[in-house]
N, CA and C of each residue as an Amber inpcrd file, in Angstrom:
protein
   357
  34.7790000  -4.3780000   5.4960000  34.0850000  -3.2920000   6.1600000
  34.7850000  -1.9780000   5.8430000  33.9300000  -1.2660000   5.8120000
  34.6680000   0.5330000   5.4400000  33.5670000   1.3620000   5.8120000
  34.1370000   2.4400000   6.5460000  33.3440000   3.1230000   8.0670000
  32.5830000   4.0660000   6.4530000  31.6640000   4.6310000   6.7750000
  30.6460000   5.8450000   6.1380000  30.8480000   7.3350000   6.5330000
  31.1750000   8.5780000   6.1510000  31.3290000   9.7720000   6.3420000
  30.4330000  10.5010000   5.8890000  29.0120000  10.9740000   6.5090000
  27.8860000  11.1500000   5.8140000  28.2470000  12.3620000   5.1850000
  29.1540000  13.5160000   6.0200000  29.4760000  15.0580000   5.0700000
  30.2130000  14.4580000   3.5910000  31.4490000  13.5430000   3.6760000
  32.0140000  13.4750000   2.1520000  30.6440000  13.1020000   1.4710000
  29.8330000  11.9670000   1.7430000  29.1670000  11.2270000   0.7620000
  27.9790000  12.2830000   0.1320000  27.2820000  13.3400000   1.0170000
  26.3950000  13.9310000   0.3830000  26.7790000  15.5720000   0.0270000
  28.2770000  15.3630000   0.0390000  29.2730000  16.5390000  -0.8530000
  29.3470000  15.9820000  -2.6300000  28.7810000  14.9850000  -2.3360000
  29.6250000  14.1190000  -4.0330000  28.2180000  14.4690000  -5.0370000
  26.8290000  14.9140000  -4.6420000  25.9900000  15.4140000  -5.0980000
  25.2090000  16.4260000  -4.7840000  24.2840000  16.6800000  -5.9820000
  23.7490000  18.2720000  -5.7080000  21.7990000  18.0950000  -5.8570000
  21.4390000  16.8850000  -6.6220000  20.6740000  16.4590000  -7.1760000
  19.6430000  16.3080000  -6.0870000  18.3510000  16.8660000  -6.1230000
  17.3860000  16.6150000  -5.1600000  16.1780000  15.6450000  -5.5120000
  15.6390000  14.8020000  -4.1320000  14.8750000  13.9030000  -4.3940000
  15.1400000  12.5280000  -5.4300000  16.8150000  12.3280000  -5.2830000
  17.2550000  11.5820000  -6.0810000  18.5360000  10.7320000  -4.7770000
  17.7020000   9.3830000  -4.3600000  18.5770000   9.2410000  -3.0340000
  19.6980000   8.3640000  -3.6340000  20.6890000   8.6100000  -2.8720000
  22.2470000   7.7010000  -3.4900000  22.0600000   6.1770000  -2.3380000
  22.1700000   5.3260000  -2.7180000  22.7900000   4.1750000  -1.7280000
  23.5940000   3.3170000  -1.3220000  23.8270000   3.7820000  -0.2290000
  25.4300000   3.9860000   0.3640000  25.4420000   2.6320000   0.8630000
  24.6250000   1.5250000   1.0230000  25.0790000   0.2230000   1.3710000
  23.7700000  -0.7940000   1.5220000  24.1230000  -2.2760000   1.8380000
  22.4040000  -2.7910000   1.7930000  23.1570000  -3.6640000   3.1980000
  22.4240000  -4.5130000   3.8900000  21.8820000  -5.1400000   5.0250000
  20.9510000  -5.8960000   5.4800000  20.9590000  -6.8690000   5.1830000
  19.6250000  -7.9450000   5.1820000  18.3720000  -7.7700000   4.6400000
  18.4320000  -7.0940000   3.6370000  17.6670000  -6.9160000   2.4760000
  16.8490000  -5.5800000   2.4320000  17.7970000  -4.7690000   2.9870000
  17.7480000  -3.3820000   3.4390000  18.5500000  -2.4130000   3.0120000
  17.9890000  -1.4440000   1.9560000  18.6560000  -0.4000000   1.6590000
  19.1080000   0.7930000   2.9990000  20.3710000   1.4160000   3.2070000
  20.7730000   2.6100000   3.8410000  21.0880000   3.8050000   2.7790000
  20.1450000   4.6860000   2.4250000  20.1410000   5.6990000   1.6140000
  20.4680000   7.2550000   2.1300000  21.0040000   7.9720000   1.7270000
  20.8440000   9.1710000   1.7560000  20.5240000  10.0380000   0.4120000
  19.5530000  11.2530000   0.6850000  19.3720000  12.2960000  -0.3400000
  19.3020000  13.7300000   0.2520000  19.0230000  14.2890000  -0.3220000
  19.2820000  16.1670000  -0.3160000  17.5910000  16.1750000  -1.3370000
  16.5720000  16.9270000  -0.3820000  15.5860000  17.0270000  -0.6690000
  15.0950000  18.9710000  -0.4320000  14.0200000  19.2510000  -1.2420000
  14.1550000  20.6220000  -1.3790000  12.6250000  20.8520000  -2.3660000
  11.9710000  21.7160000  -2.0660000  10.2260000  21.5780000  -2.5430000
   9.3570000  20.4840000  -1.7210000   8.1250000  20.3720000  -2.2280000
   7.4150000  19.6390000  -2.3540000   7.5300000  18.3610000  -3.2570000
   7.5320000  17.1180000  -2.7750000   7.4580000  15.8070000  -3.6850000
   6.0920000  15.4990000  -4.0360000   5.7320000  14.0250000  -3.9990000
   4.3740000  13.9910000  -4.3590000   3.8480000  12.9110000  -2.9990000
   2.8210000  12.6140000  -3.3670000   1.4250000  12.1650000  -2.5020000
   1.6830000  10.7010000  -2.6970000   2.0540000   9.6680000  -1.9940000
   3.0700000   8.3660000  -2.3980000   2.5310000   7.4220000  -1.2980000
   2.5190000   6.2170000  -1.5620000   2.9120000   5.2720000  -0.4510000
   3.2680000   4.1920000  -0.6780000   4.1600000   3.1190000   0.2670000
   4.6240000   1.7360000  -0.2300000   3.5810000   0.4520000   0.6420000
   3.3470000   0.4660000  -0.3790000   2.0250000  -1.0350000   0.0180000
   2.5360000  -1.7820000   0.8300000   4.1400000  -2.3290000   0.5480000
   4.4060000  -3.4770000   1.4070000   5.3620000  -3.0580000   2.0950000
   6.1350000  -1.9530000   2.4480000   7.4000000  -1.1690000   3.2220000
   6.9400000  -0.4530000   3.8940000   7.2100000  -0.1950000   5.3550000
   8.2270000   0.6580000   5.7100000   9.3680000   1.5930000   5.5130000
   9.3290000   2.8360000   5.9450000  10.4090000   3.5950000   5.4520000
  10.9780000   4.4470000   6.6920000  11.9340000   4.2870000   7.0170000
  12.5480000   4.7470000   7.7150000  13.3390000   6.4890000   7.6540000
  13.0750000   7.9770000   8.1320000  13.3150000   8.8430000   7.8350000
  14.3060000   9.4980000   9.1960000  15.5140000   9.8150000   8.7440000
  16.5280000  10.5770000   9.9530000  16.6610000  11.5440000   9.4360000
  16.6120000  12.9330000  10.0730000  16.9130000  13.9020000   9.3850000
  18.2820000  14.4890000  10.1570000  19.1230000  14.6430000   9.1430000
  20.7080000  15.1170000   9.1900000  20.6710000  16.2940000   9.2600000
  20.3110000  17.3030000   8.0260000  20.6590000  18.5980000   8.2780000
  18.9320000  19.2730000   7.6090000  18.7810000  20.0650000   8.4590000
  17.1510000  20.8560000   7.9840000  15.9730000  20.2460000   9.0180000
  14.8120000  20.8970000   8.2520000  13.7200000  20.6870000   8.5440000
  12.7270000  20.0170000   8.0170000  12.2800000  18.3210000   7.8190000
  11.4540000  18.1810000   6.9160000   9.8090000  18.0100000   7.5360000
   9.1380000  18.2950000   6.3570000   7.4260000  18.2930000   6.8500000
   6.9720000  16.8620000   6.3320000   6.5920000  16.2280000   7.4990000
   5.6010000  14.8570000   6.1910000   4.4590000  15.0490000   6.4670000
   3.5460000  15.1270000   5.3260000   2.1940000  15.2510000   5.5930000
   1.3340000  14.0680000   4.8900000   0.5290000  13.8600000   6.2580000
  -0.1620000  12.4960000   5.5970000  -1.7540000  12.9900000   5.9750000
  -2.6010000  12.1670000   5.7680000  -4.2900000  12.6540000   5.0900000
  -4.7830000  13.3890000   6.5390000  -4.7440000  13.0930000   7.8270000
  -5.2130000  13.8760000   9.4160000  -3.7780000  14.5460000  10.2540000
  -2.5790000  14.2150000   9.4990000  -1.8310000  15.1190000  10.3900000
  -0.5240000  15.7170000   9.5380000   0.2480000  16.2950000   9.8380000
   1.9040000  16.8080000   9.9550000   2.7160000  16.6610000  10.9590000
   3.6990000  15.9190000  10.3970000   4.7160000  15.6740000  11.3480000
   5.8880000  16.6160000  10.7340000   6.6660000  17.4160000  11.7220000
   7.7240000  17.9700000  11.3430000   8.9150000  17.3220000  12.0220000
  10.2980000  16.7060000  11.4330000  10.8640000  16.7410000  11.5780000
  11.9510000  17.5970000  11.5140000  12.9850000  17.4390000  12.6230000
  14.0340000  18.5730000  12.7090000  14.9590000  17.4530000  12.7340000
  16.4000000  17.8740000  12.4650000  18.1480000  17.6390000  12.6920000
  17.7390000  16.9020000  13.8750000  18.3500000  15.1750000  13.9720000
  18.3380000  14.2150000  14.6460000  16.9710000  13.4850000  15.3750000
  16.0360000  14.1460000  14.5200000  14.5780000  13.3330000  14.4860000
  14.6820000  11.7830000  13.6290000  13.5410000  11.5180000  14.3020000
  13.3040000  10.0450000  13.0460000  11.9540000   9.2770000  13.1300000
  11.4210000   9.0170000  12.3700000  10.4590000   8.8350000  12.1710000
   9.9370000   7.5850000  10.9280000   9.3900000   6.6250000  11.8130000
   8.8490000   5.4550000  10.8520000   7.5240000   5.5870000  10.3190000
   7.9000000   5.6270000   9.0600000   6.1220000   5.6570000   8.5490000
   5.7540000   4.1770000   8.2490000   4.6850000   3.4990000   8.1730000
   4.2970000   2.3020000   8.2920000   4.0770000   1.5340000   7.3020000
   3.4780000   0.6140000   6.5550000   3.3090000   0.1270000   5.1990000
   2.2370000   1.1290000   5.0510000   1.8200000   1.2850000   3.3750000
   0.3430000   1.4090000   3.2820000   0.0380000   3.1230000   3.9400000
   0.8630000   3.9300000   4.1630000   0.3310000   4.7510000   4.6970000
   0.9310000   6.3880000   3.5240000  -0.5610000   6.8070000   2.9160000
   0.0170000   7.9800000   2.0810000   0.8560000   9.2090000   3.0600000
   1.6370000   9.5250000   2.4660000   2.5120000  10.4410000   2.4290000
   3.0400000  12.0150000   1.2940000   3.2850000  13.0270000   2.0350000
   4.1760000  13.6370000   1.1460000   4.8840000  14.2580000   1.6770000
   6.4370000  14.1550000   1.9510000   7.1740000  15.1200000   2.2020000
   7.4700000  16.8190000   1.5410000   7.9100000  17.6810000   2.3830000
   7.7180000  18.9710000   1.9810000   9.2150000  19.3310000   2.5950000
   9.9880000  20.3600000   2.1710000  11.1890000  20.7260000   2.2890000
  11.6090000  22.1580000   2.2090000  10.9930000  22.8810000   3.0540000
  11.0970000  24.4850000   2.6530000  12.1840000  25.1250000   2.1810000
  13.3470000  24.3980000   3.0340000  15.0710000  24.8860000   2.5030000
  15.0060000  23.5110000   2.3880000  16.9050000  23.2200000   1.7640000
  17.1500000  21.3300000   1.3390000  17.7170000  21.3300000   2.9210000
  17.0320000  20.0350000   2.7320000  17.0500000  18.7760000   3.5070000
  17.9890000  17.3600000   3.3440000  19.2290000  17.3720000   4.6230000
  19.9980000  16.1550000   4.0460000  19.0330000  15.0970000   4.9430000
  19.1230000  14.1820000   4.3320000  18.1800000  12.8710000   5.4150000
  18.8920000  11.2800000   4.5610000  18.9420000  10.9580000   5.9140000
  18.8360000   9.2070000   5.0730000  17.9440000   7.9010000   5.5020000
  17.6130000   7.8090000   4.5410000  16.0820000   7.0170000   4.3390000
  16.9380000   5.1790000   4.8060000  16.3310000   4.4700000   5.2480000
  16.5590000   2.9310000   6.0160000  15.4010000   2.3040000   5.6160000
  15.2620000   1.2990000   4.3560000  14.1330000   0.5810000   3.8800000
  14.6360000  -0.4940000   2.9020000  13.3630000  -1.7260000   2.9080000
  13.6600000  -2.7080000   2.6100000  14.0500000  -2.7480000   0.2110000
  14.9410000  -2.8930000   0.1660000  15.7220000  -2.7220000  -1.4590000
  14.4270000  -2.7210000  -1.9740000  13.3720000  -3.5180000  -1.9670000
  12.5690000  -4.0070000  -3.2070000  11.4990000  -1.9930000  -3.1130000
  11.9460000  -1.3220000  -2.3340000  10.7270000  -0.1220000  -1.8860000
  10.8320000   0.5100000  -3.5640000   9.6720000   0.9310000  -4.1340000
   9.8330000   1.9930000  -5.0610000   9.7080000   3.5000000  -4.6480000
  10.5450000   4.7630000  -5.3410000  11.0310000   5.2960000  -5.1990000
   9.3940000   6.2330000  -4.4620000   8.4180000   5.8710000  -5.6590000
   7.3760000   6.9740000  -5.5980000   6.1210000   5.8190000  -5.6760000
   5.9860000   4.8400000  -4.5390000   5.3490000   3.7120000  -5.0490000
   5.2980000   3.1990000  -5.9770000   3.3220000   2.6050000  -6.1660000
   3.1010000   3.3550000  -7.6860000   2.3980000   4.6810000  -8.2200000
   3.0080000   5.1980000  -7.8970000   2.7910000   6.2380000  -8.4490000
   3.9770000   6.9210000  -9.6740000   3.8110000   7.0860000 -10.6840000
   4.4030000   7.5190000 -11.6500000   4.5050000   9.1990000 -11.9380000
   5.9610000   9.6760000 -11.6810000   5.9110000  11.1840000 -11.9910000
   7.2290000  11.5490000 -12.3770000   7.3820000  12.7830000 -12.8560000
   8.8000000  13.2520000 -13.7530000   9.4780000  12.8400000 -12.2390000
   9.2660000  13.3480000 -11.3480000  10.3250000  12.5720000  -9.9970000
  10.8550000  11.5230000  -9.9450000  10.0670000  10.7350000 -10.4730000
   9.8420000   9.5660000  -9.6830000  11.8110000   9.0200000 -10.5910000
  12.0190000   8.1050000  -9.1820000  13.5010000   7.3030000 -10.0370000
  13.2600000   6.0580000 -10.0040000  13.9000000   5.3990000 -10.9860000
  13.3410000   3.6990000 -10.9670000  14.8250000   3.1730000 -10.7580000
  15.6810000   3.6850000 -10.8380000  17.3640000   3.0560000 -10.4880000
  18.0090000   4.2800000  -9.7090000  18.7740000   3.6420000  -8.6920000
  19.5990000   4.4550000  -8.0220000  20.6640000   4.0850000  -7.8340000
  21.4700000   5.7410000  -7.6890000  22.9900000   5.0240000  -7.3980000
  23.3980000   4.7540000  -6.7420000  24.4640000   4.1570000  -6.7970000
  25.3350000   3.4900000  -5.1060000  26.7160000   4.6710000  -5.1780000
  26.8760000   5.0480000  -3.8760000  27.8930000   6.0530000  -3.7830000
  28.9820000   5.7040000  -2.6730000
């Protein structure tokens, strides 16, 4: 066991919409990223995704509403349900979802990451 320091770990990058993962758990990724713009229009067919927001403000917008999250919000989005996060200033957050999730569903875009790192 070795405790987590979320300020060192998301000091060690600068890279947005590119989440690092900091550990797994019964077949469960614990991620953090530094997010900033608009991403894209996404969803995971068979996941859940879990969203905490650390430092900022993030917007998720899905097809009838907006949810804004603020610093120590959280918010489960469900399987199957489109999404796009929005990030007016960067956003630290760490995402809680099952390993097999793709980054940008399927959806394919210069964003999109198909491997991530462990930090």
């Amino acid at each position: 066991m070795k405790k987590i320091n979320l300020e060192e770990k998301f000091s060690l990058f600068n890279d947005h919409w590119s989440p690092k993962v900091l550990g797994e758990m019964n077949g469960q990724q614990v991620k953090i990223a530094k997010v900033k713009g608009a991403f894209v229009w996404h969803d995971h067919a068979n996941e859940e995704e879990l969203f905490l927001i650390i430092k900022g403000t993030l917007k998720l917008v899905f097809e009838n509403e907006t949810v804004v999250l603020n610093e120590g919000e959280i918010l489960i989005i469900p399987r199957g349900v489109p999404h796009k996060p929005i990030a007016d200033e960067e956003v630290w957050l760490l995402l809680f979802e099952p390993a097999s999730t793709k980054h940008t569903g399927d959806v394919e875009t210069p964003l999109t990451q198909t491997k991530q790192e462990y930090i």
